[in-house]
C-alpha positions in Angstrom: -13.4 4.0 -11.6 -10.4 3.6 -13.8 -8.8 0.2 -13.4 -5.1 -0.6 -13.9 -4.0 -3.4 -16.8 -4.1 -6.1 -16.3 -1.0 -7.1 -16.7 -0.1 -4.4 -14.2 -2.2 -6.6 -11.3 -1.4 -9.2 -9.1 -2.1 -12.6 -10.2 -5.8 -14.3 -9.4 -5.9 -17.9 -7.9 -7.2 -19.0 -11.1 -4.0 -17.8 -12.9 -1.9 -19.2 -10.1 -1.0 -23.4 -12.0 -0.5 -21.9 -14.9 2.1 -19.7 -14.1 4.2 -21.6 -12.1 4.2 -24.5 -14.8 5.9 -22.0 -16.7 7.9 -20.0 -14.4 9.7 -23.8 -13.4 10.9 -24.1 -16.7 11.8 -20.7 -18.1 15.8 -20.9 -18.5 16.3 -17.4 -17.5 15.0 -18.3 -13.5 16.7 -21.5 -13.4 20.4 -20.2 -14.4 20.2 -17.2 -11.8 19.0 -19.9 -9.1 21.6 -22.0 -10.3 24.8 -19.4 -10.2 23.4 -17.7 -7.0 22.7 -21.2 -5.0 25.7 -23.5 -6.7 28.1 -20.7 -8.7 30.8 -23.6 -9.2 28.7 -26.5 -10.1 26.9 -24.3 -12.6 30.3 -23.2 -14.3 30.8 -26.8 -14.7 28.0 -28.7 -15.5 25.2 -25.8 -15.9 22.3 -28.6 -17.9 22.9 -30.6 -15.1 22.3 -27.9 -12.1 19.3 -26.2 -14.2 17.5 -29.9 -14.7 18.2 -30.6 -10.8 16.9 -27.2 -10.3 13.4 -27.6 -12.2 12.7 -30.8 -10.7 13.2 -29.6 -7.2 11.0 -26.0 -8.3 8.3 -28.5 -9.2 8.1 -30.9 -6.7 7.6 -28.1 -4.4 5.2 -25.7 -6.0 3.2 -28.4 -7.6 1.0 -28.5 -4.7 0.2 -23.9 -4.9 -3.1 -23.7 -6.3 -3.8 -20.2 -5.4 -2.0 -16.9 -4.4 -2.3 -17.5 -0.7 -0.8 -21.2 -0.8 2.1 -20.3 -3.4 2.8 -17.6 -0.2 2.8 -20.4 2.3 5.3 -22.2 0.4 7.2 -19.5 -0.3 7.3 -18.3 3.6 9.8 -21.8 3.9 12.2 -19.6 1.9 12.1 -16.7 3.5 12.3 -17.8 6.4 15.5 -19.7 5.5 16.6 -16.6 3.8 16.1 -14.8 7.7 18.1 -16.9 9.3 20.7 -16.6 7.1 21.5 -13.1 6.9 20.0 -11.4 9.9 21.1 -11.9 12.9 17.8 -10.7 14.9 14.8 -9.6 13.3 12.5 -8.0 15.5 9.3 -7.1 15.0 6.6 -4.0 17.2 3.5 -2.3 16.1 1.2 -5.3 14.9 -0.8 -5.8 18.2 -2.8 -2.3 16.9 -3.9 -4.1 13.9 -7.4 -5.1 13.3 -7.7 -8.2 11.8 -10.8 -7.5 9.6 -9.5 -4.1 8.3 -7.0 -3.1 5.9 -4.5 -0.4 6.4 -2.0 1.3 3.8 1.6 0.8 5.1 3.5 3.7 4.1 7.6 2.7 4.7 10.8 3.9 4.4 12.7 2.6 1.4 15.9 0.9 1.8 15.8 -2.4 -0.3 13.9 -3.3 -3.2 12.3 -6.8 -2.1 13.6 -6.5 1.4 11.1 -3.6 2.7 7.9 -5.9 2.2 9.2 -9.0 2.5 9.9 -8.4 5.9 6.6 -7.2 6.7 4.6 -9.9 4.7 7.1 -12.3 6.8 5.6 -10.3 10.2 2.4 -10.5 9.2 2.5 -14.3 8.1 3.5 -15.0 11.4 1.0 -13.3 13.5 -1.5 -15.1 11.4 -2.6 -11.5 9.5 -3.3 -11.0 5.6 -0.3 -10.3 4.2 0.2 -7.3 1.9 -0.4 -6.0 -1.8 2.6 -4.2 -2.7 3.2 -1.4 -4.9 6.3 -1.8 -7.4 7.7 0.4 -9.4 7.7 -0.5 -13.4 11.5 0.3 -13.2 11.8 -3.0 -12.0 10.1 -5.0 -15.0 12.9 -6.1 -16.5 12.5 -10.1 -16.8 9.9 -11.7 -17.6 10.1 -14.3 -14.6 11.0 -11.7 -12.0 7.2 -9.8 -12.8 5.7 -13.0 -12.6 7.1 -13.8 -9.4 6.1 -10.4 -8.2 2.8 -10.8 -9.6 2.7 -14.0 -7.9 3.5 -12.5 -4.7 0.4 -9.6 -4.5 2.3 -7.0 -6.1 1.1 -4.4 -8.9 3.1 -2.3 -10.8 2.6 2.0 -11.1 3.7 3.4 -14.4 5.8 6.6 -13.6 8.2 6.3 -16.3 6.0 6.4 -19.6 6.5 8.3 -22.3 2.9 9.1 -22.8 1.8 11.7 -20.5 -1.7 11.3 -20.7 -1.0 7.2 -20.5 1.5 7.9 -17.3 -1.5 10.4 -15.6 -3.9 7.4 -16.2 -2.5 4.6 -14.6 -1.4 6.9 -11.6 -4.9 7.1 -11.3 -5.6 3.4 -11.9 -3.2 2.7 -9.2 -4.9 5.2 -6.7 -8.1 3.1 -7.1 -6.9 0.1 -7.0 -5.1 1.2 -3.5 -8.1 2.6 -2.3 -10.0 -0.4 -3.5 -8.3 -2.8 -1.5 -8.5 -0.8 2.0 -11.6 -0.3 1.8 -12.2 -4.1 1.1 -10.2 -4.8 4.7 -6.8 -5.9 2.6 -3.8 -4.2 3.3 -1.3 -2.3 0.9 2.6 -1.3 1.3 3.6 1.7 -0.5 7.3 3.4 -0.2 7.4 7.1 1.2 9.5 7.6 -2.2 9.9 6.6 -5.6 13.2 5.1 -5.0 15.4 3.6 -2.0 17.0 6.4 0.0 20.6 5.5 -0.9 21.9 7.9 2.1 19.6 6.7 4.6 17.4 9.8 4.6 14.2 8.9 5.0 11.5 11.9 3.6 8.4 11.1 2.0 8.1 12.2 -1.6 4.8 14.2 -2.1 4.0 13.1 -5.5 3.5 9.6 -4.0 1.1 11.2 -1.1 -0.9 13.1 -4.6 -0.9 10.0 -6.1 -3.0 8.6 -3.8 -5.0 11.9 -3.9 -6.1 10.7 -7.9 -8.8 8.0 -7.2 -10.8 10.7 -5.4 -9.9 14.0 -6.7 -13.1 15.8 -5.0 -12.2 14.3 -1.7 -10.8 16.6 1.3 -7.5 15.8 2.6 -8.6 14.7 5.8 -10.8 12.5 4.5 -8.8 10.6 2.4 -6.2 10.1 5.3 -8.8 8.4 6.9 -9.9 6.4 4.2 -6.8 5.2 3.4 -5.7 4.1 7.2 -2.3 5.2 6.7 0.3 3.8 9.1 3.8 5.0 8.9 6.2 2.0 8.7 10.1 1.8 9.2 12.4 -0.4 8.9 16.2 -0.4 10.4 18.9 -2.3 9.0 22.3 -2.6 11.1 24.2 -3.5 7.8 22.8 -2.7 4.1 24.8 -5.4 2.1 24.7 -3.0 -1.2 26.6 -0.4 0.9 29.4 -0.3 -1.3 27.5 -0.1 -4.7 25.1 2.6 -3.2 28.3 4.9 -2.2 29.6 4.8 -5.7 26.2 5.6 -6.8 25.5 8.6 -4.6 29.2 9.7 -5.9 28.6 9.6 -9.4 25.4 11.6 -9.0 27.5 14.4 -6.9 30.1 14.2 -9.5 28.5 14.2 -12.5 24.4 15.0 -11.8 23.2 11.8 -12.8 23.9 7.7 -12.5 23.3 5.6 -15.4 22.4 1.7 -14.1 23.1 -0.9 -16.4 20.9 -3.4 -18.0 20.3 -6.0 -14.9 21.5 -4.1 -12.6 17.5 -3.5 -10.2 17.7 -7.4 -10.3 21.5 -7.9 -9.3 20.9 -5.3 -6.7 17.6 -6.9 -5.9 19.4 -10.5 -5.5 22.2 -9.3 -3.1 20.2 -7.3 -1.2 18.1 -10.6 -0.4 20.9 -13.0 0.3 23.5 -10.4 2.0 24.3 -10.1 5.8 22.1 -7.6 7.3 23.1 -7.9 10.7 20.1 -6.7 13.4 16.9 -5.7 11.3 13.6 -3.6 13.6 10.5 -3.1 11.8 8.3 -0.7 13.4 5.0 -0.1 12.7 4.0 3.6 13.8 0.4 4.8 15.2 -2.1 5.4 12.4 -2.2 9.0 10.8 -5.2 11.1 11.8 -5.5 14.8 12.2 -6.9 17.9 10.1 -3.7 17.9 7.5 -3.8 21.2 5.8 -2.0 19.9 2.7 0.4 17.4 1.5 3.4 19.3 2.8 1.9 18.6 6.6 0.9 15.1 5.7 4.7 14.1 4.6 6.1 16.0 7.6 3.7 13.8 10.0 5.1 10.5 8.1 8.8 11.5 8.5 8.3 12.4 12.0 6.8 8.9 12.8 9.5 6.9 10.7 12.2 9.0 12.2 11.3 8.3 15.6 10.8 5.0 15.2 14.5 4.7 14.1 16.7 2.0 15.2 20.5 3.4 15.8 23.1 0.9 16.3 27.3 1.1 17.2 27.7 1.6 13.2 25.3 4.8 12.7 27.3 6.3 15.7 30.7 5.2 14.6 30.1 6.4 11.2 28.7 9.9 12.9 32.0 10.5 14.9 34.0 9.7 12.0 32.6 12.6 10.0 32.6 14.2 12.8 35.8 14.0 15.0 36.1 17.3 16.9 32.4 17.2 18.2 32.7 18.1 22.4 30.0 16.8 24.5 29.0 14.7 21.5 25.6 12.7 21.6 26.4 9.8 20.1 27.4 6.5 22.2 30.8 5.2 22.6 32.0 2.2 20.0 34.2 -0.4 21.9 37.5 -0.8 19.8 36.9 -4.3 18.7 33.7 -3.2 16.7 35.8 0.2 15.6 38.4 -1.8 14.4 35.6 -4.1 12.6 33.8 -1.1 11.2 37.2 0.3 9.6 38.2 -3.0 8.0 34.9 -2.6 6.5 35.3 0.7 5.3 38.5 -0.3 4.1 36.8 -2.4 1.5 35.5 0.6 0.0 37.4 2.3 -2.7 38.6 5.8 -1.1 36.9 7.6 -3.1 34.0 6.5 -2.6 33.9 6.0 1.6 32.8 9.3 2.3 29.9 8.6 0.6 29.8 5.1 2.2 30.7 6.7 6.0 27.1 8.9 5.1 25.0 6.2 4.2 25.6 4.7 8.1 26.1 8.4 9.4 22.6 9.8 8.4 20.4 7.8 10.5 22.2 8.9 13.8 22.9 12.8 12.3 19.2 13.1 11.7 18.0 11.5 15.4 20.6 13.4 17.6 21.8 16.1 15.3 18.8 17.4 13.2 20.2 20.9 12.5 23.5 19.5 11.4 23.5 19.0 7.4 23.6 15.1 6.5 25.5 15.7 2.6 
């Protein structure tokens, strides 16, 4: 079996001290923390903030001496982070779950650390194993930002090589290292795509579904569904807090055919998709996959269907819906009172006007695909 570098793989416990010794004092983590948790102290006294920072960083990871106790600490911040920026989180689908197996969650996309965070959070909770999650090497941009990732079960898959035959490899890698896990009773989240779906449609990319194919070439479709355990997972967020930055995105990609990010940009993303206002968040976990699939094409059809039907609509979707669409009769989306219409335009205000029908799509797709599924969501 092909297995994946290693620095590709989570961290092991006995890597765990090590790490964190030198993740508390790498400059690079402790001025984001410091201009994302106290901006106008750190433009004033910056040695200050950073030395207040490490101390604090140390105290309280001093006691982590493996993965699953640097999680436990961590789940203090999370759950701080929760309170602050959703307003409900709720949570269905885990009473299915067998403790002693392991199950590969495969989600919609719609924020880079948000999508498993969430889970591992619902899994904490319930007093489950949380997840190993599969990242993609886009995001290995800082050196503290992999180990933290590392540090938190996740593994990276190479898709952006320049090597071919390096690129095929570690595709494979990953596969086993996927299948490895399931079959040893941990569990795995995998997006449905490569990427977040910016416009809110969720469809599951089929490279990802041959990806997992690799570890067992010989291996009949079926079969490897069941191996695998795969669980459709989907997550709903009332209000995506990189709305705006996703609506110039998806305009310069109409505009011009592509979108050039600049250097920083996964983690600034990453960051304010964390700490923004989310409003009402579902995570729904769907009924695992089983069936005779007669190739990929069926497989991805019976993972959209799950995640679309397990999709949370809310006043916004169907605001957004009847504003692209304003001479609908007999219309199936639900009346918005005017106090949230007139909160959802001063929101859309803040977009630049070019950019807000993009933005009016991002919330509009959700609804357009549940209630309107022949009508064209771009």
């Amino acid at each position: 079996m092909v297995q994946p570098a290693e620095s590709n793989l989570p961290y092991r416990d006995d890597e765990v001290s090590g790490v964190l010794e030198a993740l508390v004092s790498d400059p690079a983590l402790l001025k984001l923390m410091g201009q994302w948790g106290m901006p106008r102290m750190m433009s004033m006294a910056p040695a200050l903030v950073t030395s207040v920072i490490r101390w604090r960083l140390r105290r309280q990871m001093q006691s982590a001496k493996s993965i699953a106790e640097f999680q436990a600490i961590v789940r203090g911040f999370v759950e701080d982070l929760v309170t602050r920026t959703i307003d409900e989180f709720r949570v269905t689908g885990l009473d299915q779950l067998d403790p002693s197996r392991g199950y590969l969650f495969l989600s919609n996309h719609r924020d880079i650390a948000g999508d498993s965070m969430l889970l591992n959070l619902a899994l904490h909770r319930a007093g489950l194993g949380t997840v190993f999650i599969a990242v993609g090497d886009n995001l290995v941009e800082q050196r503290f930002a992999t180990d933290l990732m590392r540090l938190n079960k996740s593994f990276f898959i190479n898709r952006t090589g320049a090597n071919p035959r390096e690129v095929y490899r570690d595709l494979v890698a990953s596969s086993s290292f996927i299948q490895t896990q399931i079959s040893e009773g941990a569990s795995v989240w995998l997006a449905q795509s490569e990427g977040r779906a910016k416009d809110a449609i969720d469809q599951t990319d089929e490279s990802v579904l041959k990806m997992l194919q690799l570890s067992d070439r010989k291996m009949a479709l079926p079969e490897k569904v069941k191996a695998l355990k795969i669980i459709p997972m989907c997550l709903s967020y009332e209000f995506d807090p990189l709305d705006l930055h996703k609506a110039r995105e998806l305009r310069c990609i109409e505009e011009t055919g592509g979108y050039e990010k600049t250097p920083g940009e996964d983690l600034r993303s990453l960051a304010l998709g964390l700490s923004g206002h989310k409003g009402r968040v579902e995570l729904k976990l769907g009924q695992p996959l089983e069936g005779d699939f007669e190739d990929l094409e069926a497989l991805a059809k019976a993972v959209d269907d799950q995640i679309l039907s397990q999709t949370v609509l809310y006043p916004i979707n169907h605001w957004a819906a009847k504003k692209l669409h304003p001479d609908l009769r007999g219309s199936p989306f639900a009346e918005v009172s005017k106090l949230l219409s007139e909160k959802f335009e001063q929101r859309l205000s803040s977009c630049p006007p070019e950019d807000q029908p993009y933005w009016l799509r991002i919330y509009a797709n959700p609804a357009r695909r549940s209630l309107m599924p022949n009508t064209p969501t771009s």
